[in-house]
N, C-alpha and C positions, 0 to 999 in steps of 0.2 A: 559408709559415706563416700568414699573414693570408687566403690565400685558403680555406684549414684552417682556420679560427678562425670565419672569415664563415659557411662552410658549417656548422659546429655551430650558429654561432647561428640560422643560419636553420632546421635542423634540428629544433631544442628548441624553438624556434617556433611550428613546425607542428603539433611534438608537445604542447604545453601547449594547447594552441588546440583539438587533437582529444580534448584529456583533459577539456576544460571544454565541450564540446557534446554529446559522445557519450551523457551520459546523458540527456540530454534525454527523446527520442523512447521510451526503457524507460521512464522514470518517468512519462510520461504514459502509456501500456499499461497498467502496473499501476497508477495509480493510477485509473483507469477500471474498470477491473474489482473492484478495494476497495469502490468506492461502493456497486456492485448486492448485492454479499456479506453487508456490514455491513449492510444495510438489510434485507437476508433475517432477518435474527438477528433483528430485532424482527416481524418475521412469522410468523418460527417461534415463538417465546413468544407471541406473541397466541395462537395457535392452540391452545397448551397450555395453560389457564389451568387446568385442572387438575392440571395438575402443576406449576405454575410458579404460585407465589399473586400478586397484587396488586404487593406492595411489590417483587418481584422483576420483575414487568412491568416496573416504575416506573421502577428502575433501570435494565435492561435498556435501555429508552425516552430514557432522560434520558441519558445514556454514547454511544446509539449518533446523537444528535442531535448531539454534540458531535461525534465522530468524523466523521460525513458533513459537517458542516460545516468542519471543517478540511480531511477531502479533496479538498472541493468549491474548500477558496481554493487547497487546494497546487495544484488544477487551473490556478486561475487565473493565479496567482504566476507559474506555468512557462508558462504562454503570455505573462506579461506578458514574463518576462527571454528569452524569443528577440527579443524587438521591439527589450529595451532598452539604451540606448546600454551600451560597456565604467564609465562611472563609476557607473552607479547597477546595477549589478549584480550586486554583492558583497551589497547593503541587501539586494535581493530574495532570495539566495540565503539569507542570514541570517533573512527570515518564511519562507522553504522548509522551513528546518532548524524554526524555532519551530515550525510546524503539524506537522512531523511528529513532534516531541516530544511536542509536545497528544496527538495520535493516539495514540501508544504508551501515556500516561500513563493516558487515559481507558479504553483498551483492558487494562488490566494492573490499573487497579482493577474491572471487573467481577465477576470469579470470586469475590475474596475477600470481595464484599456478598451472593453471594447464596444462598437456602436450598433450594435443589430437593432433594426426597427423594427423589425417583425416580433411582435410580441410573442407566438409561439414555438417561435424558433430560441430568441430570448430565455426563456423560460426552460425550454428543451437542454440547453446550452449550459445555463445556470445551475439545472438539478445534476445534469452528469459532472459538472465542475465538483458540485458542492459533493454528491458523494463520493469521488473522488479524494477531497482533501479529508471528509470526514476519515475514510479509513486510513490513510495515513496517516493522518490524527491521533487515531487512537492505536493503531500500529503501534506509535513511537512509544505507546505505556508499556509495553509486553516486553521492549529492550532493556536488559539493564542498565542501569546508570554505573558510572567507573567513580568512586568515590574511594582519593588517596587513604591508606593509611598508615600507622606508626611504620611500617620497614615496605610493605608492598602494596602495590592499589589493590583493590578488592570491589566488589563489582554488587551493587542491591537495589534494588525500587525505591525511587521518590516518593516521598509521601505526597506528591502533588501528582505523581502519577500515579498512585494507587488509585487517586479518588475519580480516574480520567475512565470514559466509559470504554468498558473493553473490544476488541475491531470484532465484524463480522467475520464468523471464518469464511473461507476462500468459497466454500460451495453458497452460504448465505449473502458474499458481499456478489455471485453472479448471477444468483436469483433475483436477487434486487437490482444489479444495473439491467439485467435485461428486462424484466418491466418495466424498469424505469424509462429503458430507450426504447422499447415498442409500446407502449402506449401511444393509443391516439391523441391526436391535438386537433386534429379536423383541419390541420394543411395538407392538403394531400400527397403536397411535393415533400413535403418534412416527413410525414410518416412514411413515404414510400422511403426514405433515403436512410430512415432507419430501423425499417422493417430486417434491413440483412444483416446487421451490426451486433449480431449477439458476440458473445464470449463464453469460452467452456472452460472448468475448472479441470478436462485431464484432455489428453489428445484426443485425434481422431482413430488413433488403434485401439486404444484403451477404451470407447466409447463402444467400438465397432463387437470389440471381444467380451461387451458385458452386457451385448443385444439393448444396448439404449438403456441401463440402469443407470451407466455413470453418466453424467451432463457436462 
């Protein structure tokens, strides 16, 4: 019975131990591939300042600085907690979760400031917002959650994130923005402005050295 007993605990062990690093390596993928997307978005509205006025620039500009800035610490954040020791890792995961709440917040008020009339641009605008948040959306299931316990915090999944649908990985969330942002809409000035706007999930040496296997 104790050698039964031992072997579950070291079982749940392992297993708690693979449920709290596993996501690591995903969340920096997508969250690498977020930064060049979101930063598209204010590319593409420069570009249409005819359809897209000033103050919608403005917005657009000031939302999507916030947004990069927080993906850029959740960058950081997750490089710092593989480094850092088990007591101060629960803290880190807790700015993980905060920047990825910033992200969402900033991203989820866009639409509702701004006034494009052009309905395909609209529209254009709306879908790269929304898949946008969607993936940080669902990003945020794959972090764990820091829930205190009797002597140390200890770190597991929400049951209301378990039920949350799991994020595109990084090569599936740039498959889809780039369709998404090169499809036609039949304004000629909108699809020319985002006909260059792709994004790639590895560099351009990486790309170069795998004769165009990797995207």
């Amino acid at each position: 019975m104790k050698k039964a007993l031992a072997m579950i605990v070291i079982s749940s062990a392992l297993f708690c131990s693979g449920c709290s690093t596993a996501w690591i390596g995903e969340a920096e993928q997508i969250v690498s591939v977020l930064v060049p997307a979101s930063t598209n978005l204010v590319t593409l509205a420069a570009t249409l300042q005819g359809s897209v006025s000033p103050a919608d620039l403005h917005t657009i500009q000031a939302a999507d600085t916030q947004v990069e800035s927080d993906l850029q610490l959740m960058q950081s954040l997750i490089a710092q907690y593989q480094k850092a020791e088990a007591a101060t890792q629960p803290g880190l995961l807790g700015q993980i979760q905060a920047a990825t709440t910033g992200t969402q917040s900033e991203l989820s008020g866009i639409l509702p400031s701004l006034h494009i009339k052009d309905a395909a641009t609209q529209a254009k605008v709306s879908a790269v917002v929304g898949l946008l948040l969607s993936e940080v959306q669902s990003m945020a299931a794959i972090v764990p959650l820091v829930k205190p316990g009797p002597s140390t915090a200890r770190m597991s999944l929400a049951p209301t994130q378990i039920r949350q649908q799991p994020p595109l990985t990084a090569g599936e969330f740039v498959s889809s923005y780039n369709a998404l942002m090169t499809a036609k809409t039949g304004n000629i000035e909108l699809d020319r402005a985002t006909s260059g706007l792709r994004i790639h999930a590895h560099g351009k040496l990486a790309r170069w050295a795998s004769a165009g296997l990797l995207k």
